[in-house]
Each structure stands twice: as C-alpha cells, then as structure tokens.
N, CA, C and O atoms as CSV, one atom per row, in Angstrom:
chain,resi,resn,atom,element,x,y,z
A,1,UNK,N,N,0.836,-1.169,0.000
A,1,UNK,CA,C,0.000,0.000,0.000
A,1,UNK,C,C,0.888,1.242,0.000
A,1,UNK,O,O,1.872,1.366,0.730
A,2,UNK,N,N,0.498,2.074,-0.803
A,2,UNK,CA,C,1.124,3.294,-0.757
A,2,UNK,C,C,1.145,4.100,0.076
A,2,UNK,O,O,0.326,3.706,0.906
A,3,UNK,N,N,1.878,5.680,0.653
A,3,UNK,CA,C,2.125,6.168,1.909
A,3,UNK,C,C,1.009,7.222,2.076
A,3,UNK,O,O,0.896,7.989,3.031
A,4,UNK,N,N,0.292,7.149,1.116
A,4,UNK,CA,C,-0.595,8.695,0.934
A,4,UNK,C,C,-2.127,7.629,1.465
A,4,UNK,O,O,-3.129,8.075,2.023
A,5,UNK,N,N,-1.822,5.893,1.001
A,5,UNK,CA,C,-3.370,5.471,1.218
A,5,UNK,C,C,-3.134,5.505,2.405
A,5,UNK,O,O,-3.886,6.153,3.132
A,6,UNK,N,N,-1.905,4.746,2.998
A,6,UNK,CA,C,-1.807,4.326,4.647
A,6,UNK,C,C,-2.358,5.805,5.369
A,6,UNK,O,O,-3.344,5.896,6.100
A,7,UNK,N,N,-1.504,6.855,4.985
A,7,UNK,CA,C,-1.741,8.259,5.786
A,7,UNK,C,C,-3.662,8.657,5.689
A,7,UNK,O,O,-4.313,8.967,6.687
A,8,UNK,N,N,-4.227,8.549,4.339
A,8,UNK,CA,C,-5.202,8.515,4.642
A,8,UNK,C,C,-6.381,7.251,5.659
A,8,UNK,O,O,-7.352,7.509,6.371
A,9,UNK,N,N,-5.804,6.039,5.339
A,9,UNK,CA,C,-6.444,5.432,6.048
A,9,UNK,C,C,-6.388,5.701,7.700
A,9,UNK,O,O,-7.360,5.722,8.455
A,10,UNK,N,N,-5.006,5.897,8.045
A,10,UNK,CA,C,-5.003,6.410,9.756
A,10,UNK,C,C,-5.494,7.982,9.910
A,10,UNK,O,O,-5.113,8.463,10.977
A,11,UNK,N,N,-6.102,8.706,9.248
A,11,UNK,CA,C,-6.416,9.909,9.603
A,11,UNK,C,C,-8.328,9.602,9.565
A,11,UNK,O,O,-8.977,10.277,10.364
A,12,UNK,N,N,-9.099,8.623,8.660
A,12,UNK,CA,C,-9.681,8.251,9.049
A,12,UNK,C,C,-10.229,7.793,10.771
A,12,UNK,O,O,-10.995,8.243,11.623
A,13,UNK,N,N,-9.368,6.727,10.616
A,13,UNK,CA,C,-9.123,6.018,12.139
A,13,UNK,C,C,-8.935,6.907,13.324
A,13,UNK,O,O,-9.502,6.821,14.413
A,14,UNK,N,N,-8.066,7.753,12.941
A,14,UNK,CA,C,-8.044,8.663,14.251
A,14,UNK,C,C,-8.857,9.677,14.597
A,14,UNK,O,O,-9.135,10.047,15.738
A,15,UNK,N,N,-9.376,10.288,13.155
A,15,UNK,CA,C,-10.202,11.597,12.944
A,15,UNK,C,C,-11.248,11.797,14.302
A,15,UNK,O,O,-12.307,11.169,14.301
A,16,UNK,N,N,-10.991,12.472,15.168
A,16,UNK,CA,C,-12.322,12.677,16.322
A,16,UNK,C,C,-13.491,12.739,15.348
A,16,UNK,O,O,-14.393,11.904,15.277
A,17,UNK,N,N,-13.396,13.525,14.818
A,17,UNK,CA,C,-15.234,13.831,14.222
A,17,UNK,C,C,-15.864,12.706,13.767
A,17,UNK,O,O,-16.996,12.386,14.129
A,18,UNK,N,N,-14.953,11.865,12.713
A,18,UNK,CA,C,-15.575,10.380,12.129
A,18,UNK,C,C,-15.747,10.001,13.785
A,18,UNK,O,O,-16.552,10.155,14.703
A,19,UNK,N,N,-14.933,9.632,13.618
A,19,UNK,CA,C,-14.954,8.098,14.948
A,19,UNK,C,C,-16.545,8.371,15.903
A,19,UNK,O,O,-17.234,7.393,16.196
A,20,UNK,N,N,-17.003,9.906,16.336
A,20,UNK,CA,C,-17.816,10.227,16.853
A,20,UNK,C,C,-18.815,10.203,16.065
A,20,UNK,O,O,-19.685,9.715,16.786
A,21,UNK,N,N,-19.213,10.370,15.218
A,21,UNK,CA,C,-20.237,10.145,14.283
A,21,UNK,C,C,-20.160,8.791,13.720
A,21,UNK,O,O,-20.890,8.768,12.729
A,22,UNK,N,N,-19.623,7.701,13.903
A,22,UNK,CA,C,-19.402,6.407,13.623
A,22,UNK,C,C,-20.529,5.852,15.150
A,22,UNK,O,O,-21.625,5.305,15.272
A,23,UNK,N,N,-19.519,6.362,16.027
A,23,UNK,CA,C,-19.886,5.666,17.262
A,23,UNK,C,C,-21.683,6.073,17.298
A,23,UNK,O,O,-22.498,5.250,17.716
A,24,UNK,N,N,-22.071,7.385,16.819
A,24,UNK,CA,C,-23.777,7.915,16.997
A,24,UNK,C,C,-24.297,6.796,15.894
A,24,UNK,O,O,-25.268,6.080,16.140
A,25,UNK,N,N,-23.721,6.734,14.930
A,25,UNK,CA,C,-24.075,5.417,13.766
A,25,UNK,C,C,-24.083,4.672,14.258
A,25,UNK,O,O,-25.279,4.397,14.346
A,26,UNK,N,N,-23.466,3.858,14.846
A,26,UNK,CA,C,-23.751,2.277,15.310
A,26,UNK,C,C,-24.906,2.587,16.590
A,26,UNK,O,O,-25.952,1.940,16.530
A,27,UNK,N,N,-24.778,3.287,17.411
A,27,UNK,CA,C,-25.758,3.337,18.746
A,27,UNK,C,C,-27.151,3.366,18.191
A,27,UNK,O,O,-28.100,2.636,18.476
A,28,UNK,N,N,-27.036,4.921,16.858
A,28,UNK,CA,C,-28.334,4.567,16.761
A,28,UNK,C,C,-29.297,3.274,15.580
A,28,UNK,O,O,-30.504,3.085,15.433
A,29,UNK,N,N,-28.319,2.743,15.060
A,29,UNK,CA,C,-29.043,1.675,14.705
A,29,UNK,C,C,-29.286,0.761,15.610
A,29,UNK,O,O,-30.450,0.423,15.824
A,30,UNK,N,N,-28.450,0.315,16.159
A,30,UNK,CA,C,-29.108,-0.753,17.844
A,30,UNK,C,C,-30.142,-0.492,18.164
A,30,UNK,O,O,-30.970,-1.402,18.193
A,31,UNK,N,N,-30.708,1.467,18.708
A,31,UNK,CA,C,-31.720,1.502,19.186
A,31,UNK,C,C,-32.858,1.398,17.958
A,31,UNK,O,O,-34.005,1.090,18.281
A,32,UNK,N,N,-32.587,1.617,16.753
A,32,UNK,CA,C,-33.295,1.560,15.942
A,32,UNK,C,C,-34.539,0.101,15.668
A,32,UNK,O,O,-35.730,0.036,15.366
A,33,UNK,N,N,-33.582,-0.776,15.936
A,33,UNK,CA,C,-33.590,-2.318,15.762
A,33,UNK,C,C,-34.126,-2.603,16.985
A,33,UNK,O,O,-35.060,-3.400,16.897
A,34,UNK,N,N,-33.874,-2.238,18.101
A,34,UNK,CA,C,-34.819,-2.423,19.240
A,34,UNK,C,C,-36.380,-2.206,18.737
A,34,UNK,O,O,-37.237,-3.008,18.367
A,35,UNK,N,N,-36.370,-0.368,18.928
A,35,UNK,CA,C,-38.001,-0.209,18.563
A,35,UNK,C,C,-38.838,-0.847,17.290
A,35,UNK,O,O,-40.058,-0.753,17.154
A,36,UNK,N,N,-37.942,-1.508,16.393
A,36,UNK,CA,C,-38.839,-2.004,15.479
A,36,UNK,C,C,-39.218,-3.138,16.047
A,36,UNK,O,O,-40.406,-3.412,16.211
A,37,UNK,N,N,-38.175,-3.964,16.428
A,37,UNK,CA,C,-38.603,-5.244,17.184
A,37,UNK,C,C,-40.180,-4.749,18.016
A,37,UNK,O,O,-41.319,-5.100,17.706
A,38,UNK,N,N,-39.815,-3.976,18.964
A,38,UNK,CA,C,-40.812,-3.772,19.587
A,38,UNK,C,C,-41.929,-3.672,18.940
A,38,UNK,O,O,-42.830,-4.500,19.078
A,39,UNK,N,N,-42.022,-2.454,18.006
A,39,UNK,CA,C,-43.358,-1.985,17.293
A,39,UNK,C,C,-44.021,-3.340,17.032
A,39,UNK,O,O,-45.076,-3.687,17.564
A,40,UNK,N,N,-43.147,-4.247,15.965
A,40,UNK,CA,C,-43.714,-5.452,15.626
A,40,UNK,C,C,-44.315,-6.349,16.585
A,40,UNK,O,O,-45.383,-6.824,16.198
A,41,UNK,N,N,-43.885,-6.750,17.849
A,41,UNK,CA,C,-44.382,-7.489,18.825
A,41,UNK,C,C,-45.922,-6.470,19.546
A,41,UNK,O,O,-46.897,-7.058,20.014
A,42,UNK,N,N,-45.842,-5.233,19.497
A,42,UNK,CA,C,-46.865,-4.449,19.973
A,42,UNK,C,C,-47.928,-4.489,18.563
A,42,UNK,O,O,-49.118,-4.321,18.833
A,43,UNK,N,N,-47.628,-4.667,17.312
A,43,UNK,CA,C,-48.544,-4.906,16.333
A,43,UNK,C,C,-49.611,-6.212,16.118
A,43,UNK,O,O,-50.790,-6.535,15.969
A,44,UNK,N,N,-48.252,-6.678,16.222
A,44,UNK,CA,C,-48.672,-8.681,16.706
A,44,UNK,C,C,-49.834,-8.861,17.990
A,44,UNK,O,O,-50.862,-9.527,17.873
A,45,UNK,N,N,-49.551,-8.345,18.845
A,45,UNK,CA,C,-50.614,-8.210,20.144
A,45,UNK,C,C,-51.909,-7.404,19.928
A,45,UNK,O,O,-53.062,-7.697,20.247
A,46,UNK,N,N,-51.409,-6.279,19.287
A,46,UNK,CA,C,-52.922,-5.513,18.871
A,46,UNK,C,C,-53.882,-5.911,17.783
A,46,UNK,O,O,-55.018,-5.437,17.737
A,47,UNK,N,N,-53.357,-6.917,16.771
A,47,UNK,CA,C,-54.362,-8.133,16.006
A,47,UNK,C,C,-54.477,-9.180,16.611
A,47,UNK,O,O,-54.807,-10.204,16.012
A,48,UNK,N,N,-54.207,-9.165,18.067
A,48,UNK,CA,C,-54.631,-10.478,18.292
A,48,UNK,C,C,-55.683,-10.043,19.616
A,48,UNK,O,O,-55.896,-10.777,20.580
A,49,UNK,N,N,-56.084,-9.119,19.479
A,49,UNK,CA,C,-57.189,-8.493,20.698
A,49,UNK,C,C,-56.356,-8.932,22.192
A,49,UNK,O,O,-56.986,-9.661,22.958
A,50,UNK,N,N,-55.096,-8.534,22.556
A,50,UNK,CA,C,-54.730,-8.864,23.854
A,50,UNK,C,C,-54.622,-7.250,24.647
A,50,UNK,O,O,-54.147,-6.137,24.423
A,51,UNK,N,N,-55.019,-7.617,25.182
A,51,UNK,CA,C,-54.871,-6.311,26.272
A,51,UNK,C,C,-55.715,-5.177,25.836
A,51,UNK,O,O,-56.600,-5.211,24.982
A,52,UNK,N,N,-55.315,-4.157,26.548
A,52,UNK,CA,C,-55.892,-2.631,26.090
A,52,UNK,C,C,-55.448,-2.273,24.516
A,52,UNK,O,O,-54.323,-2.433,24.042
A,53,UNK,N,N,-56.383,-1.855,23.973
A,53,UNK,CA,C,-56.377,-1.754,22.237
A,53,UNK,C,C,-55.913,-0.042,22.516
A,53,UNK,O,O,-55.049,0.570,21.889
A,54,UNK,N,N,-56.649,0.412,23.485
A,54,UNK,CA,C,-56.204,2.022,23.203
A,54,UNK,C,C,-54.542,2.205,23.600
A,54,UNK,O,O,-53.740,2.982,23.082
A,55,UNK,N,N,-54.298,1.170,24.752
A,55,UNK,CA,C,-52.735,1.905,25.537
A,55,UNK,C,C,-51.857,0.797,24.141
A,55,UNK,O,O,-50.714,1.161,23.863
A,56,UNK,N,N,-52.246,-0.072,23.601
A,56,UNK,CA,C,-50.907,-0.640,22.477
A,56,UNK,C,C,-51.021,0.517,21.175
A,56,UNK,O,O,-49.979,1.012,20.747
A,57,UNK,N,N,-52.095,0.830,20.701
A,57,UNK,CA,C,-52.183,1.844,19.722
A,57,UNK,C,C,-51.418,2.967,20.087
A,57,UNK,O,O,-50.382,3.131,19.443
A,58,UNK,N,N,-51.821,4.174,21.403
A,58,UNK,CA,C,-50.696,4.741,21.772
A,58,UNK,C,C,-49.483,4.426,21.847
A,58,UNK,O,O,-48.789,5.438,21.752
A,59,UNK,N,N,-48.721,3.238,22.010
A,59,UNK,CA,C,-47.644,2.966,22.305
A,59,UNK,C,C,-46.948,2.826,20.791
A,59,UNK,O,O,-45.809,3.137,20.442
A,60,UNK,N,N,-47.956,2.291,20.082
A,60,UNK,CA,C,-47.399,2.064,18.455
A,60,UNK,C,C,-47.034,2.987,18.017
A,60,UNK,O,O,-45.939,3.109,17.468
A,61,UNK,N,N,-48.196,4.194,18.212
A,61,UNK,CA,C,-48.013,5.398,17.598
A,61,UNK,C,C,-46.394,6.381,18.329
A,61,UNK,O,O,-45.481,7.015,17.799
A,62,UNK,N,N,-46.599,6.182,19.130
A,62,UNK,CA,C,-45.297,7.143,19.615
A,62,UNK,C,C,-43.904,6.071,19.814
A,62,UNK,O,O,-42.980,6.644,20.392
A,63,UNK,N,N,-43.618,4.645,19.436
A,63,UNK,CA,C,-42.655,4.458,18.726
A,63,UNK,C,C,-42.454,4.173,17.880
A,63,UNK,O,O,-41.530,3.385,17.683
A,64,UNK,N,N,-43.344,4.744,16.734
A,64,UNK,CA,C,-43.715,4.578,15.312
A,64,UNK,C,C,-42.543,6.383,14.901
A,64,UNK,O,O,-41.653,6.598,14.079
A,65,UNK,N,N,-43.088,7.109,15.785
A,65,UNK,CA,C,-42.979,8.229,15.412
A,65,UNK,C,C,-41.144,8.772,16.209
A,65,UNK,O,O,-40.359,9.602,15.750
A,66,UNK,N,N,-41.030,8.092,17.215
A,66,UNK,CA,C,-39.754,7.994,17.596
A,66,UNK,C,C,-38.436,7.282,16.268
A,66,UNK,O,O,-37.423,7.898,15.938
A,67,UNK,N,N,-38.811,6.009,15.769
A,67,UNK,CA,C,-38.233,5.338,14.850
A,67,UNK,C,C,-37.964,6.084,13.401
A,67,UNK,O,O,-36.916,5.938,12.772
A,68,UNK,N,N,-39.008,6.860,12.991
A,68,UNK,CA,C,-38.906,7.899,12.232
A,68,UNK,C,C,-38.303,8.986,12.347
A,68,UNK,O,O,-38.069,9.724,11.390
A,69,UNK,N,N,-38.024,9.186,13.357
A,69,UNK,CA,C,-37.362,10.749,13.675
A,69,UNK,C,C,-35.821,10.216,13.566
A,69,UNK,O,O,-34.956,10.798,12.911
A,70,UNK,N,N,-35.555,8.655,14.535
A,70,UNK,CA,C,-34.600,8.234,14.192
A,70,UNK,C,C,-33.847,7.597,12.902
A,70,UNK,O,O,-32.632,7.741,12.763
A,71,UNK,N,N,-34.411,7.091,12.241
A,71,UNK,CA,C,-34.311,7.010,11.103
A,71,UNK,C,C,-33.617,8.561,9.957
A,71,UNK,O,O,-32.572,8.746,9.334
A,72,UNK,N,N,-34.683,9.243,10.146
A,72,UNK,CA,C,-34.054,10.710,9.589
A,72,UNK,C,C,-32.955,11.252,9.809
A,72,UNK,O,O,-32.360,11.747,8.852
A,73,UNK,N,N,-32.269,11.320,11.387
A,73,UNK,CA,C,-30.813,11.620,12.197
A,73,UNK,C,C,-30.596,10.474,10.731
A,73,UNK,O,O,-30.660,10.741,9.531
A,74,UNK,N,N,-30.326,9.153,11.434
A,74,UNK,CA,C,-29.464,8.366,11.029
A,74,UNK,C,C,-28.707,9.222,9.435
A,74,UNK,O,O,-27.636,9.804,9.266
A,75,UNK,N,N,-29.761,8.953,8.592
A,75,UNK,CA,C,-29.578,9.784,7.292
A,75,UNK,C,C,-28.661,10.677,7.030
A,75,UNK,O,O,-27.763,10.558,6.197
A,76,UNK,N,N,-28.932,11.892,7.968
A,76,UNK,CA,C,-28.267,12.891,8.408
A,76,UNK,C,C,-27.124,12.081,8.339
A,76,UNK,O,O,-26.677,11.675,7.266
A,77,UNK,N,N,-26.586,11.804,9.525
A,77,UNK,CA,C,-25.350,11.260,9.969
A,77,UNK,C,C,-24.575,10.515,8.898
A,77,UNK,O,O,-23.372,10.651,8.676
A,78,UNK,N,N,-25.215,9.903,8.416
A,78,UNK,CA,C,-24.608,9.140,7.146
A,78,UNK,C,C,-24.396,10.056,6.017
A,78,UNK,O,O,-23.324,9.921,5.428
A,79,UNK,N,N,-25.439,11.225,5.476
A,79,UNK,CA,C,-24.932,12.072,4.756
A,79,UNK,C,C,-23.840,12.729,5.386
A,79,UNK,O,O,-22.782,12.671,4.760
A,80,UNK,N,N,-23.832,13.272,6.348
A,80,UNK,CA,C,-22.654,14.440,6.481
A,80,UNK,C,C,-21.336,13.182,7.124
A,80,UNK,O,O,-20.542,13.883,7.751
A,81,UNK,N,N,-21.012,12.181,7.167
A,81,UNK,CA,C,-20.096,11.655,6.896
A,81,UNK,C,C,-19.434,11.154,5.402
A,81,UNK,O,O,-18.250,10.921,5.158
A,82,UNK,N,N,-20.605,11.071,4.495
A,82,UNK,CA,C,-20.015,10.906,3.159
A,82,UNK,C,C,-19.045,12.618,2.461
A,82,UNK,O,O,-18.144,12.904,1.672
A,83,UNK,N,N,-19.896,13.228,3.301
A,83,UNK,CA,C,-19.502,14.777,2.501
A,83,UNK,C,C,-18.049,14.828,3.209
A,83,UNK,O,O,-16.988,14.841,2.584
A,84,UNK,N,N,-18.172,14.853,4.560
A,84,UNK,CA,C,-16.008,14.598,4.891
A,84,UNK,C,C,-15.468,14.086,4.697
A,84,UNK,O,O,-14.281,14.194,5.005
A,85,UNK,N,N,-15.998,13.102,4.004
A,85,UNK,CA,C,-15.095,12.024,3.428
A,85,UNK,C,C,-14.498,12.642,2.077
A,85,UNK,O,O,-13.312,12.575,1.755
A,86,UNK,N,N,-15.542,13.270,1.323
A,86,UNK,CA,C,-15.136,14.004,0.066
A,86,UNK,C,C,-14.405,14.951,0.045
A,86,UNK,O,O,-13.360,14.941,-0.605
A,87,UNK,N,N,-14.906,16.219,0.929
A,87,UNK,CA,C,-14.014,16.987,1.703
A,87,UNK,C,C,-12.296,16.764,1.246
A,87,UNK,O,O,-11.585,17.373,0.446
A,88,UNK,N,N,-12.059,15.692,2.089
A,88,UNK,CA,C,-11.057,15.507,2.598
A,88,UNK,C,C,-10.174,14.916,1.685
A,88,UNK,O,O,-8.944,14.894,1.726
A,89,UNK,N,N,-11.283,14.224,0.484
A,89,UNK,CA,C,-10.268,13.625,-0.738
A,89,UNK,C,C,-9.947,14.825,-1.553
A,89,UNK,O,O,-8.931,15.129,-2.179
A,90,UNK,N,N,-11.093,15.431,-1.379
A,90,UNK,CA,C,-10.893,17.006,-2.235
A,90,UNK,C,C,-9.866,17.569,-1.779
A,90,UNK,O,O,-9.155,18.068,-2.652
A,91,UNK,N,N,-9.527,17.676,-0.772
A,91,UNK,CA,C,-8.430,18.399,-0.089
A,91,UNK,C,C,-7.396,17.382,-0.392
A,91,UNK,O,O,-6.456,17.882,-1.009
A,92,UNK,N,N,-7.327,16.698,-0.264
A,92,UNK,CA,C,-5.818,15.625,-0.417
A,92,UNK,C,C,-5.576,16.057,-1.914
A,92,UNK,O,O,-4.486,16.305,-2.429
A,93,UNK,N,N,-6.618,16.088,-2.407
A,93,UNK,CA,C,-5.857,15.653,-4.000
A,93,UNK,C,C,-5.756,16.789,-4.570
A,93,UNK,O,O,-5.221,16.573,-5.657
A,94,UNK,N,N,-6.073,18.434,-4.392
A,94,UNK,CA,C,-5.656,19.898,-4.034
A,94,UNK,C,C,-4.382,19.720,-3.542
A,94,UNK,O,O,-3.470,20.249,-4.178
A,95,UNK,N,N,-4.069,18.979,-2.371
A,95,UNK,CA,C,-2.498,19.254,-2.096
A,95,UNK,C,C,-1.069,18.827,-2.668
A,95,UNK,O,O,0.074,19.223,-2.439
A,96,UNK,N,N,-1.877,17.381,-3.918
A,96,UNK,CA,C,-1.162,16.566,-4.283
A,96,UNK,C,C,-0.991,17.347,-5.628
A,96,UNK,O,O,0.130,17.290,-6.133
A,97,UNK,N,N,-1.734,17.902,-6.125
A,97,UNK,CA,C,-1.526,18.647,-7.307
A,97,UNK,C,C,-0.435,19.815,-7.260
A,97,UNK,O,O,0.251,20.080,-8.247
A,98,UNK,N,N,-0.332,20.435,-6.151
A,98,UNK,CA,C,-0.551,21.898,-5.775
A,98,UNK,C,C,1.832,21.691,-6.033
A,98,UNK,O,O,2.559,22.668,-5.858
C-alpha cells in the first residue's frame, strides 16, 4: 500500500469527528432495531385483541414516530459523513496537485 493510502487510512481512524459520528451510527441503529422489534411485537398483540387496544395503539403510535425521527438523524449522519469524506479527498488531492 502506498504512503498517501496508509496516511489517509489512519487519519480516518483517528479523525475525532468520524470516529464520533461512527460511534452515533452504530448506537443509533441498535436503538433503531430495538423499537422495530418492539413496534412489531406491539402490532402482533394488537391483532390479536390482547390487552388494552387504546394503551398498544398509543404505544405504536409514539414508537412509530420515535423510529422515524430516528431514522431521519441516522440519514443525516450518514450524509454528512459521506460529505467529509469528500471533503477531505478534495483536499488531499488539491495538495497533491498543488
């Protein structure tokens, strides 16, 4: 491997900003994957007439609407990590010219 990939690959690795926006990426898909699990098991129960129909509907609805909001971050997060990534090739390859 060449010295410019290695240098970019460890500035990756070390970069505070990635690594922190990596780490909000992985957390929030975990929780993501939780509430769907959930929603689905609270969907599953509310066609099957168990319990209170009004308190599982509320509950659907507001981690229906939590999962969505999360979902959108996620996006976010994933866009504005592709753009520093570009950024930064943009800038490398500005300096390599220069």
């Amino acid at each position: 491997m060449k010295t410019s990939k290695l240098i970019q690959k460890a500035e990756e690795f070390l970069g505070s900003d990635n690594r922190k926006r990596k780490e909000k990426i992985k957390h929030l898909k975990h929780a993501l994957k939780k509430l769907s699990k959930r929603e689905k098991e609270l969907e599953i129960k509310f066609a099957e007439d168990r319990g209170d129909k009004e308190k599982i509907s509320n509950e659907l609805a507001l981690i229906h609407a939590h999962r969505k909001k999360g979902l959108k971050l996620l996006k976010q997060l994933q866009k504005e990590r592709k753009e520093a990534k570009k950024a930064k090739e943009a800038k490398r390859l500005k300096k390599l010219n220069s």
